[in-house]
One Martini backbone bead per residue (centre of mass of N, CA, C, O) as a GRO file, in nm:
protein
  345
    1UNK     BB    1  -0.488   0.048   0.677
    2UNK     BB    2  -0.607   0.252   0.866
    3UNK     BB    3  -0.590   0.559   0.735
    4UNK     BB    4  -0.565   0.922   0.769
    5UNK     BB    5  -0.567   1.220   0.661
    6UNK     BB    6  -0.283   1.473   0.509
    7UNK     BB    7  -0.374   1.726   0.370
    8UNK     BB    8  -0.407   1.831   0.743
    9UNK     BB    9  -0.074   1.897   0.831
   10UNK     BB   10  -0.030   2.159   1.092
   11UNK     BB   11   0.105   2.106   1.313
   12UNK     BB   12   0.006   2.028   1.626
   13UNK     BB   13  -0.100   2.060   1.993
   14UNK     BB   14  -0.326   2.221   2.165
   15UNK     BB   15  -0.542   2.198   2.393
   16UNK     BB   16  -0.739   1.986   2.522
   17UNK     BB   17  -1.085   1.836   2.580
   18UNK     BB   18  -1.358   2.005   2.492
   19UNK     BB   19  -1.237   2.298   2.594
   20UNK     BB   20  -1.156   2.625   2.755
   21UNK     BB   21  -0.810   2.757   2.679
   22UNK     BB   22  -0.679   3.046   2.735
   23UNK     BB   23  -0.348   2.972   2.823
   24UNK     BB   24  -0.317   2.885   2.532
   25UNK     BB   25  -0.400   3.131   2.362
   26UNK     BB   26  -0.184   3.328   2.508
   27UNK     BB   27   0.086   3.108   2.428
   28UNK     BB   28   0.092   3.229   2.099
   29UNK     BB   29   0.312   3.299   1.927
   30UNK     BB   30   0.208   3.476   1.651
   31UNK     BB   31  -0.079   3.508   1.692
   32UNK     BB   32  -0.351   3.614   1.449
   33UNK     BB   33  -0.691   3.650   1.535
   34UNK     BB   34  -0.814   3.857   1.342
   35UNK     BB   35  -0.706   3.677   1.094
   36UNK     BB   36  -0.973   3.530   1.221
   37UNK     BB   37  -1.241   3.319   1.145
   38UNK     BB   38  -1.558   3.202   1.123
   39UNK     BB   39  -1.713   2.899   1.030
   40UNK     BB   40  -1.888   2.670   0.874
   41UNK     BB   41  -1.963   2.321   0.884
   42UNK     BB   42  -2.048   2.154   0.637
   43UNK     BB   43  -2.238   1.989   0.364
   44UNK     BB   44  -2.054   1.707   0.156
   45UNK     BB   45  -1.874   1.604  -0.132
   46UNK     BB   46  -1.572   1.403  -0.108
   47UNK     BB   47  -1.213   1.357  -0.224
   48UNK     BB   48  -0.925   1.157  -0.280
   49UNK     BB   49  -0.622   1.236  -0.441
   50UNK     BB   50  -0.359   1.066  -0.653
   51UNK     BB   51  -0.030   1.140  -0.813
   52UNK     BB   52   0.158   0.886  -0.938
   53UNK     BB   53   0.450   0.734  -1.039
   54UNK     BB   54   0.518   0.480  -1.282
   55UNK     BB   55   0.580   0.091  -1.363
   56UNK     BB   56   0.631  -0.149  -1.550
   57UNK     BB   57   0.565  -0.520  -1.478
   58UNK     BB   58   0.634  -0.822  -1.493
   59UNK     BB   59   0.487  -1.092  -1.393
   60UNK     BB   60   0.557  -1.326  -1.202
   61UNK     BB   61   0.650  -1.637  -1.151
   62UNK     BB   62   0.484  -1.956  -1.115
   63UNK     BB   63   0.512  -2.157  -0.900
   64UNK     BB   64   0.586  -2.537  -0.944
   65UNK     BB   65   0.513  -2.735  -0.666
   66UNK     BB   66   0.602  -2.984  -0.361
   67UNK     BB   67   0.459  -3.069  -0.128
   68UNK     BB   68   0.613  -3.377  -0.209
   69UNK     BB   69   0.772  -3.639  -0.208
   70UNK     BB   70   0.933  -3.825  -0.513
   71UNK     BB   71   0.853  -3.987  -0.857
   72UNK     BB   72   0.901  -3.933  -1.162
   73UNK     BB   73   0.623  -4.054  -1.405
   74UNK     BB   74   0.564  -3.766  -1.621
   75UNK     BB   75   0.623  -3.538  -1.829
   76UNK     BB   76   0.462  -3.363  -2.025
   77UNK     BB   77   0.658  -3.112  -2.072
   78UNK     BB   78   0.866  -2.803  -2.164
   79UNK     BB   79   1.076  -2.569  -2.234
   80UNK     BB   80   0.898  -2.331  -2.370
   81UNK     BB   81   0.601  -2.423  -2.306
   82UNK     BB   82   0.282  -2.352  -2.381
   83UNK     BB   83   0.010  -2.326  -2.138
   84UNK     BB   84  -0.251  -2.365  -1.951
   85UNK     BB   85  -0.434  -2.345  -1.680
   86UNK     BB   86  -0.392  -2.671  -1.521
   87UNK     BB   87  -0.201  -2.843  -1.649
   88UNK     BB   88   0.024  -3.062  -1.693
   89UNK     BB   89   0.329  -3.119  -1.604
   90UNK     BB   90   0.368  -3.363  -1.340
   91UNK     BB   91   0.428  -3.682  -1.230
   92UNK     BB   92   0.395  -3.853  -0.923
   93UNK     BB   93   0.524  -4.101  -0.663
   94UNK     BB   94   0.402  -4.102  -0.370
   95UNK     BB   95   0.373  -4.188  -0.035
   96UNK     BB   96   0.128  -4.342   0.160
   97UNK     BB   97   0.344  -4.497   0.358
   98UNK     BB   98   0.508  -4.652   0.547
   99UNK     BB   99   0.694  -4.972   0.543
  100UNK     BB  100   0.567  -5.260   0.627
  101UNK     BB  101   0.581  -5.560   0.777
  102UNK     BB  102   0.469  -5.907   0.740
  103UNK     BB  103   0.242  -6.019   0.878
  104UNK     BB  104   0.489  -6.289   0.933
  105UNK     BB  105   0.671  -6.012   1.091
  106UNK     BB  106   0.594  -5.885   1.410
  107UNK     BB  107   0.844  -5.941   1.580
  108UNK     BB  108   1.098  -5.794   1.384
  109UNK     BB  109   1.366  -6.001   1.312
  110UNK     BB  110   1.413  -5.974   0.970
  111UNK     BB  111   1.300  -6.245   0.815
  112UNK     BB  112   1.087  -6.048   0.605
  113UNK     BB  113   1.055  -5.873   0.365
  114UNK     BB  114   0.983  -5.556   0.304
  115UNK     BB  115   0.744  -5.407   0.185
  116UNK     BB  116   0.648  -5.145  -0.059
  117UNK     BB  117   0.542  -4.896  -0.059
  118UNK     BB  118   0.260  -4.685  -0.133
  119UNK     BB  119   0.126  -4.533  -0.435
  120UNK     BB  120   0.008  -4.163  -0.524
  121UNK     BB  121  -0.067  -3.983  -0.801
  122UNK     BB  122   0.088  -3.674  -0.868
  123UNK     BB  123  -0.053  -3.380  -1.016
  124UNK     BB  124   0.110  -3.110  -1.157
  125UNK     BB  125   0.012  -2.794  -1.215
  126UNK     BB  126  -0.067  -2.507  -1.367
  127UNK     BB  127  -0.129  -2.185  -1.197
  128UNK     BB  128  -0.087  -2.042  -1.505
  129UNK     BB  129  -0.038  -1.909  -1.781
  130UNK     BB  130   0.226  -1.980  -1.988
  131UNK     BB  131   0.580  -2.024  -1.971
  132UNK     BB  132   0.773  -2.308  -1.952
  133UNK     BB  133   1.050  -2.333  -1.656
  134UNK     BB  134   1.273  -2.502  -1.479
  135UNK     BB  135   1.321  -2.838  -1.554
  136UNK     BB  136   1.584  -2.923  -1.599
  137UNK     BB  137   1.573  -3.266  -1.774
  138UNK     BB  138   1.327  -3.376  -1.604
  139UNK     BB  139   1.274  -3.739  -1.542
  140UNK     BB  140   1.199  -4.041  -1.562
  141UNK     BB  141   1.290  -4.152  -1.202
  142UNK     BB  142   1.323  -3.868  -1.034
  143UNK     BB  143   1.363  -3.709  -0.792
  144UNK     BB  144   1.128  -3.557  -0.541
  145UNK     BB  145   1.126  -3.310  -0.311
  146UNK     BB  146   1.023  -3.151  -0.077
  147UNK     BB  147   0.921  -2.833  -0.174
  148UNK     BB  148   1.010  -2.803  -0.447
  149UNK     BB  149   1.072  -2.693  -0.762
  150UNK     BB  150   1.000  -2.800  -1.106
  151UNK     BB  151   0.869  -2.508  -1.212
  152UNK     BB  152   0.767  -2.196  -1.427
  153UNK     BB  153   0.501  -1.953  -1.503
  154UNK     BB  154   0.498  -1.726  -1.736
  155UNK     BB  155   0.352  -1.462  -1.768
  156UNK     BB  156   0.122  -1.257  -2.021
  157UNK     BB  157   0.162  -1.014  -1.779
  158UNK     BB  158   0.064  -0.676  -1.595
  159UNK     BB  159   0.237  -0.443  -1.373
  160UNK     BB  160   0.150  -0.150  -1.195
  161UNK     BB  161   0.387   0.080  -1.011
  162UNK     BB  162   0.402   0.266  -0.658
  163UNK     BB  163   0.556   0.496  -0.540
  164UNK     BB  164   0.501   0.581  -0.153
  165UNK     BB  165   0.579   0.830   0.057
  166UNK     BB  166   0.508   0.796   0.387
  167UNK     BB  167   0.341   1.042   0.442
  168UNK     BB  168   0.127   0.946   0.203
  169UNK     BB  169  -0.022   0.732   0.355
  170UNK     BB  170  -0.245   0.924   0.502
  171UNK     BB  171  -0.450   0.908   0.225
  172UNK     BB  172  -0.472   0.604   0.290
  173UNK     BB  173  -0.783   0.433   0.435
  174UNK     BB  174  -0.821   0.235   0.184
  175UNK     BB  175  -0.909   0.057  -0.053
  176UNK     BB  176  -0.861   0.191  -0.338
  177UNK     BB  177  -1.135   0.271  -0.560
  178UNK     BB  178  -0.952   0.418  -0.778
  179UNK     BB  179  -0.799   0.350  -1.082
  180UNK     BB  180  -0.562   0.487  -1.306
  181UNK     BB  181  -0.373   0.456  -1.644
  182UNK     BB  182  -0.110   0.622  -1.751
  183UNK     BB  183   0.095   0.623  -2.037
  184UNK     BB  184   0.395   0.779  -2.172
  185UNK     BB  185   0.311   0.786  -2.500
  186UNK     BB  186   0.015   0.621  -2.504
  187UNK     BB  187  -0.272   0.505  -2.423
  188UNK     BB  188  -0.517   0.581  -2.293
  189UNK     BB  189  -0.680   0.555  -2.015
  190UNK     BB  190  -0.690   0.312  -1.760
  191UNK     BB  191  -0.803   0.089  -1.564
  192UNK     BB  192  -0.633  -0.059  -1.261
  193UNK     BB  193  -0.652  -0.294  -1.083
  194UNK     BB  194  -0.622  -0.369  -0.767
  195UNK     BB  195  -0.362  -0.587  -0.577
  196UNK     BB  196  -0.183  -0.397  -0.388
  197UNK     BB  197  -0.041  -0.254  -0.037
  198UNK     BB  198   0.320  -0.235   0.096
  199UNK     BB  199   0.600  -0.285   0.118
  200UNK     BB  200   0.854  -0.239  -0.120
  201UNK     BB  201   1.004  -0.501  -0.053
  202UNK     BB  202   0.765  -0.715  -0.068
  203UNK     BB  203   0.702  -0.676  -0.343
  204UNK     BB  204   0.956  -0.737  -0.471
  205UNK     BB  205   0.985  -1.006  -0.381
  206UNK     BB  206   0.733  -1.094  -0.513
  207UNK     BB  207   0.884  -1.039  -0.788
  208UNK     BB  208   1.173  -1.153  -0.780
  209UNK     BB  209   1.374  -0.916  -0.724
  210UNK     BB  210   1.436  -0.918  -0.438
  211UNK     BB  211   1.678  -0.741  -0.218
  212UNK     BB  212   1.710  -0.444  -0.186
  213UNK     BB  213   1.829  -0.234  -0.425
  214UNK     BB  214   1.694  -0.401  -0.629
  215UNK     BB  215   1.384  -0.442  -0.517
  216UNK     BB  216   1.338  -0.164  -0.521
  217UNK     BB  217   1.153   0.115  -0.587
  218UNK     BB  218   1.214   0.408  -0.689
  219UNK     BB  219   1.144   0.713  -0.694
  220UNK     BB  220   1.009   0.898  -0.985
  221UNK     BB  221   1.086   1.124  -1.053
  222UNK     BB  222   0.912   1.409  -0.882
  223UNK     BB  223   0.656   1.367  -0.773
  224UNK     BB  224   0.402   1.281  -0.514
  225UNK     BB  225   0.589   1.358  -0.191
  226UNK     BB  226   0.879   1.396  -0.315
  227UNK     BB  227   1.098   1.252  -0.152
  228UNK     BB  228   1.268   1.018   0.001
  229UNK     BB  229   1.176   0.702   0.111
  230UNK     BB  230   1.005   0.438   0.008
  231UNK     BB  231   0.713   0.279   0.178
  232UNK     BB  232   0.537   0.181  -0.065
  233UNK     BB  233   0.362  -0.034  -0.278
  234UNK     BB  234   0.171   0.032  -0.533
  235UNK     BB  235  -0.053  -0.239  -0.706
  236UNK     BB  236  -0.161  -0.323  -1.067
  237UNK     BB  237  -0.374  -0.417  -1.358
  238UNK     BB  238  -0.291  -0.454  -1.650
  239UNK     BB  239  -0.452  -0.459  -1.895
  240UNK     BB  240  -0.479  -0.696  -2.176
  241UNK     BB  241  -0.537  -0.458  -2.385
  242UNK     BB  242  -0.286  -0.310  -2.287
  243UNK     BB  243  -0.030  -0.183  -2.424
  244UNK     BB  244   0.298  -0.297  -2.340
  245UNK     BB  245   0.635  -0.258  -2.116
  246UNK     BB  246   0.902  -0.326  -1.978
  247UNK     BB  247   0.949   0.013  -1.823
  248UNK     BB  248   0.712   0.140  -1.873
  249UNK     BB  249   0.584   0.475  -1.817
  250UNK     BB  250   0.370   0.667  -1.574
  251UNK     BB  251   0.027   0.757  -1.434
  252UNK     BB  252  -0.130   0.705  -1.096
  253UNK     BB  253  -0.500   0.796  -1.013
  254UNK     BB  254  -0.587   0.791  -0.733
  255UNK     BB  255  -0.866   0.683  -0.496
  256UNK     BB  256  -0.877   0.674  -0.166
  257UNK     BB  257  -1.137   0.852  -0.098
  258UNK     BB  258  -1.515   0.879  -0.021
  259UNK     BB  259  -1.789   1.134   0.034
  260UNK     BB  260  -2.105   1.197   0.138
  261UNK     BB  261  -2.266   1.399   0.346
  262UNK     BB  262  -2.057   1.563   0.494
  263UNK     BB  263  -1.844   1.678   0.718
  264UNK     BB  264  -1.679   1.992   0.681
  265UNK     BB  265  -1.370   2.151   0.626
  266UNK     BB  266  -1.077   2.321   0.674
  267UNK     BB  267  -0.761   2.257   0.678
  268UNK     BB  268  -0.709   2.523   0.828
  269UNK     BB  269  -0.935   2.456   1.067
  270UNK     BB  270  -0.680   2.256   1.140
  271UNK     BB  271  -0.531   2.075   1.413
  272UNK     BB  272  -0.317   1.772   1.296
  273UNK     BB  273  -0.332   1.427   1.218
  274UNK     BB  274  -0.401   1.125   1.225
  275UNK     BB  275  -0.755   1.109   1.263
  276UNK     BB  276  -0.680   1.345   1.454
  277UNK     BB  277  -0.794   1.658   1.615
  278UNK     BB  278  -0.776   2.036   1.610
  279UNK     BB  279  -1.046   2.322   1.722
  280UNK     BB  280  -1.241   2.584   1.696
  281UNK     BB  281  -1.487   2.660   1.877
  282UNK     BB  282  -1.726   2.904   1.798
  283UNK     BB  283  -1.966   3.076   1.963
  284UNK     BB  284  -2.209   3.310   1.984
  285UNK     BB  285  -2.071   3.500   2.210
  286UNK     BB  286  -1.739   3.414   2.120
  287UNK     BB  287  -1.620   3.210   2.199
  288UNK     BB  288  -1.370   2.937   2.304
  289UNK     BB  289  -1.315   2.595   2.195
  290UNK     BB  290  -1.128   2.303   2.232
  291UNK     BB  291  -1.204   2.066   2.012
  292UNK     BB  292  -1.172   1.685   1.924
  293UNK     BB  293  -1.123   1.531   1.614
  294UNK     BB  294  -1.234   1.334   1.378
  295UNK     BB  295  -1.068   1.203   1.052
  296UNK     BB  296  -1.084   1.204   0.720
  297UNK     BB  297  -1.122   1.287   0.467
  298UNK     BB  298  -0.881   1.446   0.194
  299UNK     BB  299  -0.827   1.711  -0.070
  300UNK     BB  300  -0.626   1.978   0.026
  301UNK     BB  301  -0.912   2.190   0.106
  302UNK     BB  302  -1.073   1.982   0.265
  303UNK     BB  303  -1.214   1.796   0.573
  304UNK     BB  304  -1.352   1.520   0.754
  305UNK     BB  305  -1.575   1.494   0.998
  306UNK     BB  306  -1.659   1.243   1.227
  307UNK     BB  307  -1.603   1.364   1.495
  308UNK     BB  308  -1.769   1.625   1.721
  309UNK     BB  309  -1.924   1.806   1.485
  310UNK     BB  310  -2.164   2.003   1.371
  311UNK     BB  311  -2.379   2.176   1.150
  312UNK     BB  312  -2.374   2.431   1.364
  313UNK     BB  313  -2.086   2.481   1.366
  314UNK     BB  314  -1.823   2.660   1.438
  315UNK     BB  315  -1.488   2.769   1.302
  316UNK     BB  316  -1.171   2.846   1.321
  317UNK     BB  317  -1.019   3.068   1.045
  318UNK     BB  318  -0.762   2.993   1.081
  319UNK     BB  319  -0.556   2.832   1.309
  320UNK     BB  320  -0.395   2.910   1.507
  321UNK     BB  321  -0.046   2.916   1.621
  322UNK     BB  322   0.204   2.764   1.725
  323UNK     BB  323   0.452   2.777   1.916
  324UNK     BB  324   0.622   2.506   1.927
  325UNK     BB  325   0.582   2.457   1.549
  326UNK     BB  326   0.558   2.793   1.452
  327UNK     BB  327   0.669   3.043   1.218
  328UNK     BB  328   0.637   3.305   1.146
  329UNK     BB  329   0.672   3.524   0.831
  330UNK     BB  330   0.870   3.687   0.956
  331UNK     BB  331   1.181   3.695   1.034
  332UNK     BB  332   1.378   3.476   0.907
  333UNK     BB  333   1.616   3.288   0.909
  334UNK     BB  334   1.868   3.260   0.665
  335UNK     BB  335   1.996   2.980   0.809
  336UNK     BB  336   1.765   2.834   0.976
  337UNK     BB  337   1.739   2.831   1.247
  338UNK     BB  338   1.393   2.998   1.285
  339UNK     BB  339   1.434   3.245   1.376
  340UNK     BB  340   1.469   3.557   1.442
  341UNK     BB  341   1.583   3.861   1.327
  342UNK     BB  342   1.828   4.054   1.439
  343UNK     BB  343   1.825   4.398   1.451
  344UNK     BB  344   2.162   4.519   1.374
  345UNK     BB  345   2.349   4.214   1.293
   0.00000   0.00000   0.00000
C-alpha cells in the first residue's frame, strides 16, 4: 500500500526547505522553546505494531463457472456431496466451430442440409475441496450459457477480518510482515496467513456477503483507532487445526513493519504526516534550521528517518507548537472554542 508511520501526527507545517527560518520561529504563538532541547539522532531498530480487534468468518464458496456455453453430457456429483479440489463436476459438449454448409452446397443456396457443428468435451472441476451446492437438479441434455455458475463449492475453512480504521492506515506500510491471530476465551495465539488488505466494501463483495451496510464489518468494541468508519479490511487464513466458529471473536496483532539499524528520532521530534516530515536541527553553535525529511517506521514512540537527517544531527525535542493548528494548554475554551478564555468573563 505504500505508506507510512501514523503514529508520530502532530499535525503542522512550519517553513520547509532544508533552511533556517527565524520568521517562522518568531510567529509560533504558545511556542515555549525553553522547554525543549537537542536531541541526538541515534542507530536502532525499530518495529510497528498494531492490535485490531476481528471476527471470524468462513471462506466465501468458490463458484464452478462455464467459460463457454454447451450441454451438459455428464454431472459427476449432486448436492452436498463432498469432493477433493481437481474433481469433475460436469462435462459439457462446447461447439468448437460454427455450422458450415457441405462441400457441394459452397454456392449458398441452402439445397443441402447443413452438418451439425462439431464439439469438444470440456470438464468443469472443483476449484477447491468442499461441499458441493447450486446443482439445482442440472441433467445430462440441459444447455449451459456461457458465463453461467453451475455449482458452487463450500470449503471447510476459515478467515480472520480486522476492520482498519482511514487514519490507522498510516501504519500498513506494506504486506503486514507478521500477524499472530487469539480468539477471546479460545486457543493460544497462532500465526495467521496473510490474505490481502482493501476497502472494506470490496472484501466483504468478495466474501458473498453483499454490498452495503451488511456487506461491510464494523469496527467491533472499542479496539485501537477508535470510532470512525472503517477504511479498510486485513484478512488472514486461520490455521486448519484452529478450532473456530464463524462469529467468534478476537484480536490480531500486525506487524506492519521493521527495520535494523535505522535512523531514529522521538516521534515528539517531528512534525509531519504520512511520508514527510519536519525537524529542527540544532547545529553546534546553537542554530536552528528546519529541515525536511522523510519518514517511515514508527512504534508511537520513536519514528524512522530515512532521508534527511545523519547520524551526527541533533534535533529539536519536542518540537515547538504550531500556531496555525496546536493550541496551548493552558486556558482552554471549555465549550469547544479552541481559544483561550477571556478572564474576568
Amino acid at each position: 500500500m505504500g505508506v507510512a508511520g501514523g503514529g508520530y501526527l502532530l499535525l503542522g507545517g512550519i517553513a520547509a526547505g532544508g533552511r533556517e527560518d527565524p520568521a517562522a520561529m518568531e510567529g509560533m504563538e504558545g511556542a515555549d522553546l525553553d522547554q525543549s532541547a537537542p536531541v541526538a539522532v541515534e542507530h536502532g531498530e525499530i518495529r510497528s505494531k498494531v492490535v485490531l480487534d476481528a471476527t471470524v468468518r468462513a471462506d466465501p464458496a468458490e463458484k464452478v463457472k462455464a467459460k463457454k456455453g454447451g450441454e451438459a453430457t455428464r454431472v459427476w456429483v449432486s448436492d452436498d456431496q463432498t469432493v477433493d479440489r481437481g474433481a469433475p463436476i460436469v462435462t459439457l459438449a462446447v461447439p468448437s466451430e460454427e455450422a458450415e454448409p457441405p462441400a457441394d452446397d459452397k454456392d449458398g443456396k441452402g439445397d443441402k442440409a447443413a452438418e451439425p457443428p462439431k464439439t469438444t468435451a470440456v470438464t468443469l472441476r472443483a476449484p477447491a475441496k468442499g461441499k458441493v451446492s447450486g446443482l439445482d437438479d442440472l441433467e445430462n441434455g440441459d444447455p449451459v450459457e456461457a458465463g453461467s455458475v453451475v455449482a458452487e463449492i463450500t470449503k471447510n475453512s476459515y478467515r480472520a477480518v480486522a476492520s482498519i480504521p482511514p487514519n490507522d492506515l498510516y501504519q500498513f506500510y506494506d504486506r503486514p510482515k507478521e500477524i499472530k491471530l487469539k480468539i477471546d476465551k479460545g486457543p493460544a495465539a497462532e500465526k495467521c496467513e496473510f490474505i490481502g488488505l482493501g476497502e472494506a466494501e470490496e472484501e466483504a463483495a468478495a466474501d458473498g456477503q453483499g454490498t452495503g451496510d451488511e456487506g461491510v464489518v464494523p469496527p467491533i468494541g472499542g479496539g485501537s483507532g477508535g470510532g470512525g468508519e472503517a477504511g479498510a479490511e486485513l484478512s488472514c487464513r486461520v490455521p486448519s487445526d484452529f478450532k473456530v466458529f464463524p462469529g467468534v471473536r478476537g484480536k490480531m496483532s500486525v506487524i506492519t513493519g521493521k527495520a535494523k539499524n535505522a535512523l531514529i528520532v522521538p516521534v515528539t521530534a517531528v512534525r509531519g504526516s504520512a511520508e514527510k516530515g519536519e525537524v529542527i536541527v540544532v547545529g553546534s553553535d546553537g542554530s536552528q534550521e528546519v529541515r525536511e525529511v522523510e519518514l517511515g517506521i514508527s512504534d508511537g514512540t520513536s519514528v524512522e528517518v530515512t532521508k534527511g537527517l545523519t547520524v551526527d544531527d541533533q534535533v529539536l525535542d519536542p518540537v515547538p507548537l504550531d500556531a496555525d493548528f496546536d493550541v496551548p494548554s493552558e486556558a482552554k475554551d471549555p465549550y469547544g472554542g479552541g481559544g483561550p478564555v477571556e478572564e474576568g468573563f
